[in-house]
C-alpha positions in Angstrom: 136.7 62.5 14.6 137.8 60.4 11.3 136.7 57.3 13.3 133.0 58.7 14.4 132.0 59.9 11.2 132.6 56.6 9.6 130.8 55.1 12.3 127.5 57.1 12.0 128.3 56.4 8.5 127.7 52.7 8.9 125.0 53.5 10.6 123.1 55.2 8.4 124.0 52.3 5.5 122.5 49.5 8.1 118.8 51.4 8.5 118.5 52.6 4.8 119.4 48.9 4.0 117.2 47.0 6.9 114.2 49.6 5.4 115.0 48.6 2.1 114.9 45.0 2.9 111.9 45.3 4.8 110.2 46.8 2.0 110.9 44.6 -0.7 109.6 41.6 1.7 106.5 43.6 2.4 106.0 44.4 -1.0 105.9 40.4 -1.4 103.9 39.4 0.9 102.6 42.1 3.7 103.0 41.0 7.5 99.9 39.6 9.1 97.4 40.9 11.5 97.3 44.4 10.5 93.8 44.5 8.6 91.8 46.5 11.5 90.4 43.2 12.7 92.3 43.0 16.0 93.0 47.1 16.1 96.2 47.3 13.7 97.1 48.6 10.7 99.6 48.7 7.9 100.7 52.4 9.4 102.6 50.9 12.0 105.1 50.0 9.2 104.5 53.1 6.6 104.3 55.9 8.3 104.1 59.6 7.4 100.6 59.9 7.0 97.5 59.4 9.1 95.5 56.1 8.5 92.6 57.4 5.9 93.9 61.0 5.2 95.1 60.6 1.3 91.7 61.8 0.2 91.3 58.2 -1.4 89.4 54.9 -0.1 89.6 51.0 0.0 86.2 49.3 -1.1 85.6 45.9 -2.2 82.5 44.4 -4.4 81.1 41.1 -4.4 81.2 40.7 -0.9 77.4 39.6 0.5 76.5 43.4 2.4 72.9 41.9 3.7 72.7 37.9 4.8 75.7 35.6 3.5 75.1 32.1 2.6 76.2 28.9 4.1 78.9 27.5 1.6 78.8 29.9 -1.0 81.7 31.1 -3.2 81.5 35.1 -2.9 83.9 36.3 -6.3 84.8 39.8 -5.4 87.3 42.9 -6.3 89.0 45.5 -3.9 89.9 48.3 -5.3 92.7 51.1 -3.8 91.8 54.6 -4.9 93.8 57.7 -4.1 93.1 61.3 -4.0 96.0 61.9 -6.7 97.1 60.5 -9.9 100.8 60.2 -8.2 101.0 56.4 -6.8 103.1 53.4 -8.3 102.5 50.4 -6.1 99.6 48.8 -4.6 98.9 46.5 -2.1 96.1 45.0 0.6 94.8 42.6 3.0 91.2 41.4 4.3 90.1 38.9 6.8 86.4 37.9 8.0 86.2 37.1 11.4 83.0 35.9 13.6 81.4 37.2 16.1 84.3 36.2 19.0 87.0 37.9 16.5 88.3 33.6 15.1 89.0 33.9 11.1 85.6 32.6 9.3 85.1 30.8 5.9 88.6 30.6 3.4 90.0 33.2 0.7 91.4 32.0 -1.8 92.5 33.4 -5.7 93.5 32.9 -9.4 95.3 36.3 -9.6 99.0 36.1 -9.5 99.1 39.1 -7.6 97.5 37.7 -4.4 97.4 34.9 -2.3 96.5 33.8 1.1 99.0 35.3 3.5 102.1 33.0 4.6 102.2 34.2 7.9 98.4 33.7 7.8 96.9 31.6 5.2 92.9 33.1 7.0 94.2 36.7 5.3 94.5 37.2 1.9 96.7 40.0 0.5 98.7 41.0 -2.0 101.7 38.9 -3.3 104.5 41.0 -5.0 102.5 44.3 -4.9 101.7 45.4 -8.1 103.4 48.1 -9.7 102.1 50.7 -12.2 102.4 54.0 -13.9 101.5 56.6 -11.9 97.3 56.3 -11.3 94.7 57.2 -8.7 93.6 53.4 -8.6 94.1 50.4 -9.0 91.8 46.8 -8.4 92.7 43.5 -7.6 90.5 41.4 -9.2 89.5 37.4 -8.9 89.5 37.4 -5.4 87.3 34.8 -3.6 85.8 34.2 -0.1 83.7 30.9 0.7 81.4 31.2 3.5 81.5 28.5 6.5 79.7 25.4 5.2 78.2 24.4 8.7 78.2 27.6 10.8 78.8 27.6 14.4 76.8 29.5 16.6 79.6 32.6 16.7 79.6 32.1 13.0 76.1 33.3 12.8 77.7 37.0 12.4 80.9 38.0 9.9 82.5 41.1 9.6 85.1 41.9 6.6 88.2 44.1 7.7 90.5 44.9 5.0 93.6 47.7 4.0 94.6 49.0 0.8 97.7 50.7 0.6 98.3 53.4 -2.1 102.2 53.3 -2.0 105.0 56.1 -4.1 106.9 53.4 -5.4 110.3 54.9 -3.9 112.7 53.3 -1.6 110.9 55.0 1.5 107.2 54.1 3.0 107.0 57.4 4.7 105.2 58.8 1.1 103.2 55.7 1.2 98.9 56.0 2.2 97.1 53.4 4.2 93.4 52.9 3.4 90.7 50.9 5.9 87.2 50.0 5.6 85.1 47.0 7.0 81.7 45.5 6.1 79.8 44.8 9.7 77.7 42.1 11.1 76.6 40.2 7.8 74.4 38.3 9.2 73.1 34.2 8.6 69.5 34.7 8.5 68.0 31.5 8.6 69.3 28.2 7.8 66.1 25.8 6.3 67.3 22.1 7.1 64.5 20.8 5.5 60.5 22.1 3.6 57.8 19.2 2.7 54.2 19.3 2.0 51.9 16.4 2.3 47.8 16.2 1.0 45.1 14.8 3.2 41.9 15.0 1.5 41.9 18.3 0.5 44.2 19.4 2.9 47.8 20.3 1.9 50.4 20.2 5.2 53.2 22.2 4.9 56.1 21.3 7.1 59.8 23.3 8.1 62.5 23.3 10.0 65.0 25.5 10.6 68.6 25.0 12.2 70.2 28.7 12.7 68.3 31.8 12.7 69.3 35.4 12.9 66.9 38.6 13.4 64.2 36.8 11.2 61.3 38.0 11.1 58.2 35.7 9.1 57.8 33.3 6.9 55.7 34.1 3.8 53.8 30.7 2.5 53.3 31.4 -1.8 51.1 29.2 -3.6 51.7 28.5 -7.8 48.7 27.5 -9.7 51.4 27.2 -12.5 54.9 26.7 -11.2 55.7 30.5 -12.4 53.3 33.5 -10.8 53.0 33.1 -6.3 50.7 34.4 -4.2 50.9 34.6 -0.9 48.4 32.9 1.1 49.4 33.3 4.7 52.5 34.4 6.9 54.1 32.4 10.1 56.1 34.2 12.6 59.7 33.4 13.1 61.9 32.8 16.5 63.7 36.0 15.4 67.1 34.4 17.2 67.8 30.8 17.7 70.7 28.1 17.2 68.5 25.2 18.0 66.3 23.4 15.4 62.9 25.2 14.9 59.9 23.0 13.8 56.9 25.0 11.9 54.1 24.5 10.1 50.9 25.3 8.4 47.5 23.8 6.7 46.5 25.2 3.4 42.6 24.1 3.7 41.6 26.3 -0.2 42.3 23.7 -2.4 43.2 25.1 -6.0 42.9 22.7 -8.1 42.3 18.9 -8.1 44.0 16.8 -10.4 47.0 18.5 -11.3 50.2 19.7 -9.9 50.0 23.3 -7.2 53.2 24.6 -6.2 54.2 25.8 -3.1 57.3 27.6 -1.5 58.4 29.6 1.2 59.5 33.4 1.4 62.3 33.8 4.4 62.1 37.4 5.5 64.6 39.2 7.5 63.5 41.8 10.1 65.4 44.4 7.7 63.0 43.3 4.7 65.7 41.3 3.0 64.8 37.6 2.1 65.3 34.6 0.2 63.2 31.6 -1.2 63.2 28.1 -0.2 62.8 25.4 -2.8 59.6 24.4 -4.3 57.5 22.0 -3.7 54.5 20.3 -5.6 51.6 18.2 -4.6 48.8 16.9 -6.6 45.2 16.5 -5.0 42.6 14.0 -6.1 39.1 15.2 -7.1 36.0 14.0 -5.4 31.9 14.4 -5.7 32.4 18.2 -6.8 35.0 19.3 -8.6 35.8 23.2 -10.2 38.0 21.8 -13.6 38.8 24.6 -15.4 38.6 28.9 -14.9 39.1 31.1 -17.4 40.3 33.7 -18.5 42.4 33.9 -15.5 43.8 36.9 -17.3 41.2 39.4 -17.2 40.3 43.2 -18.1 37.3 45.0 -16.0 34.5 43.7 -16.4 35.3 40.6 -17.9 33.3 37.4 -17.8 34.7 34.5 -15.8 33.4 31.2 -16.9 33.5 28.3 -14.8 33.8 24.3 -15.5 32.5 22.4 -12.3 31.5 18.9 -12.1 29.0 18.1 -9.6 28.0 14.5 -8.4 24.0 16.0 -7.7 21.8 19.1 -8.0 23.4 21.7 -5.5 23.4 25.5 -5.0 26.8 26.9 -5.6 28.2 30.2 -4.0 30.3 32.2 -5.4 32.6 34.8 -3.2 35.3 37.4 -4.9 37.7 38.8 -2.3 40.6 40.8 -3.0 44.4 39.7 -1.5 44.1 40.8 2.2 40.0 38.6 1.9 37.6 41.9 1.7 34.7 40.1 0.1 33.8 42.4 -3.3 31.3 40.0 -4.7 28.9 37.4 -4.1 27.0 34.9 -6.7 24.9 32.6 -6.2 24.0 29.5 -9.2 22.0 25.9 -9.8 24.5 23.6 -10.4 23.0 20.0 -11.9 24.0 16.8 -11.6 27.1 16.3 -14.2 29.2 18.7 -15.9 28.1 22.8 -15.3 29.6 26.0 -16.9 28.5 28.7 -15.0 29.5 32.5 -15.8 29.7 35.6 -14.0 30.8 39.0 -14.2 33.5 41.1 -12.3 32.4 44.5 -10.4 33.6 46.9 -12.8 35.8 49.4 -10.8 38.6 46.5 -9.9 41.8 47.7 -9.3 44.7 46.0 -11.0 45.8 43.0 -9.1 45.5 39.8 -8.2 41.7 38.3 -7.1 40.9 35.1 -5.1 37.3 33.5 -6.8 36.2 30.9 -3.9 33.3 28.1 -5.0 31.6 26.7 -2.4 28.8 23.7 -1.9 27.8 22.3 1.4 31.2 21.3 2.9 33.1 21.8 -0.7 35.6 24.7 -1.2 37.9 25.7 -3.9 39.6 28.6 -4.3 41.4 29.9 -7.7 43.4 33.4 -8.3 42.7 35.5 -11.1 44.5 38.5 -12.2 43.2 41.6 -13.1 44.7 43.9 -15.7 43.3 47.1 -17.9 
């Protein structure tokens, strides 16, 4: 009997000390692939509690939520909340993977706390948990994730899986609360390879190509009469889905102004309304028998008068057409123009709303069309 006691004795010595053991090298550095990304969590080593059920969370901020970038650094936090001011040690892992479940882009970090994971360096998780008084939260901070550089065509969607674990601090896990969360399908929207503009006359060509998109929806073409306030003078459908190189293009035929620099760039929208801008570019269009120099104000109340400086190489009748942004024509003016130099004025319909106004000249075959914006 002596003999059997002693034996379950040993027993019990040889699980308490291969738990212990097993917890302090988790509390280093967690074992891999238990994020949610391939269906497993950290409960299948501290048990006692349902995954979720502490009345706490895992959340992480920094992380692009909308369209990710192609190379960019993402600096973000994670932060383990409980739903009791009772834990003493914290840990947690995340991994993005693509579309076919492969890790995507690197994590990396400057805290001393975590690291990429050594059983695999895609993760990054905690290293030598961090322990605390007893708190309801605690956040790692100084974490990174760099997006793929060149993304693949499963690259084109990431999904961020990651576990927090709000943990007693004792020699036991089964007091310990596993926390889950994921951010879905961040998508790569459109990836611009390349935006030009060339002048013909006075004709401006606009040129794109895309290499990647995902679920865009248009491009919006802005036009800069002074490198700072756009408007948008037309709109180009996108291919919605494509990995192949996408060619597009558009002719702005309104000529601004001649003789200085106009600005152009383009708006990339997403089907879901979220967008970014492409760089700009500038061109610079010569002037030739007819000319409109100079506008002002540009800046203007109701009823303002708009005076005009337009050089004209003969005697010609010039027409003047206001339309508003969508090209609903609000007034028309006709005026002599002489040979030479001509300032010609006019005033605004009185009832404008506030907003921006497109003034379009017009001789013969000549067109020019500057903005103006209305304010009370």
């Amino acid at each position: 009997m002596k003999k059997i006691i002693t034996l379950c004795s040993l027993v019990t010595i040889v699980v308490f000390f291969q738990s212990s053991v097993k917890r302090t090298k988790f509390s280093g550095v967690p074992p891999s692939g238990l994020t949610g990304a391939t269906g497993g969590y950290c409960t299948n080593c501290h048990g006692g509690a349902a995954l979720n059920s502490g009345g706490g969370s895992v959340a992480v901020n920094g992380l692009p939520t909308g369209n990710y970038v192609a190379g960019q650094a993402y600096n973000f936090n994670l932060t383990i909340s409980h739903g009791a001011a009772n834990r003493r040690r914290w840990g947690f892992s995340i991994k993005a993977v693509n579309s076919s479940g492969q890790a995507v882009g690197t994590f990396s970090s400057t805290n001393t706390n975590a690291a990429p994971n050594t059983d695999d360096i895609s993760e990054l998780s905690h290293n030598n948990a961090v322990i605390t008084p007893d708190q309801s939260s605690y956040t790692y901070n100084n974490l990174r994730w760099v997006a793929p550089a060149t993304p693949s065509a499963v690259d084109q969607s990431v999904t961020f899986y990651y576990v927090g674990n709000a943990a007693s601090g004792g020699s036991g896990s089964n007091g310990d609360f596993i926390y889950a969360g994921s951010i879905n399908n961040v998508p790569l929207p459109v990836t611009l390879k390349d935006f030009s503009a060339a002048v013909s006359g006075s004709t401006v060509a606009l040129n794109w190509q895309t290499t990647s998109e995902i679920n865009s929806d248009r491009f919006e073409i802005e036009k800069s009469e002074d490198g700072q306030f756009y408007n948008k003078i037309a709109t180009v459908k996108a291919s919605s889905n494509s990995t192949t190189a996408k060619d597009y293009s558009y002719s702005d035929n309104s000529p601004s102004w001649f003789d200085k620099p106009v600005y152009y760039r383009l708006k990339l929208v997403d089907k879901d309304n979220t967008f970014k801008y492409s760089k700009v570019v500038t061109v610079q269009l010569k002037s030739g028998a007819m000319a409109v120099q100079n506008v002002y104000p540009t800046y203007i109340n109701r009823a303002s008068e708009v005076t005009a400086v337009i050089n004209s190489d003969k005697a010609k009748t010039l027409n003047i057409l206001l339309v508003n942004a969508s090209g609903k024509a609000l007034q028309y003016v006709v005026k002599t123009l002489e040979s030479g130099k001509n300032t010609v004025r006019f005033t605004p319909p009185a009832n404008l709303m506030n907003g921006t106004y497109f003034i379009r000249f017009s001789a013969g075959s000549f067109t020019q069309t500057v903005s103006v914006l209305v304010q009370k």
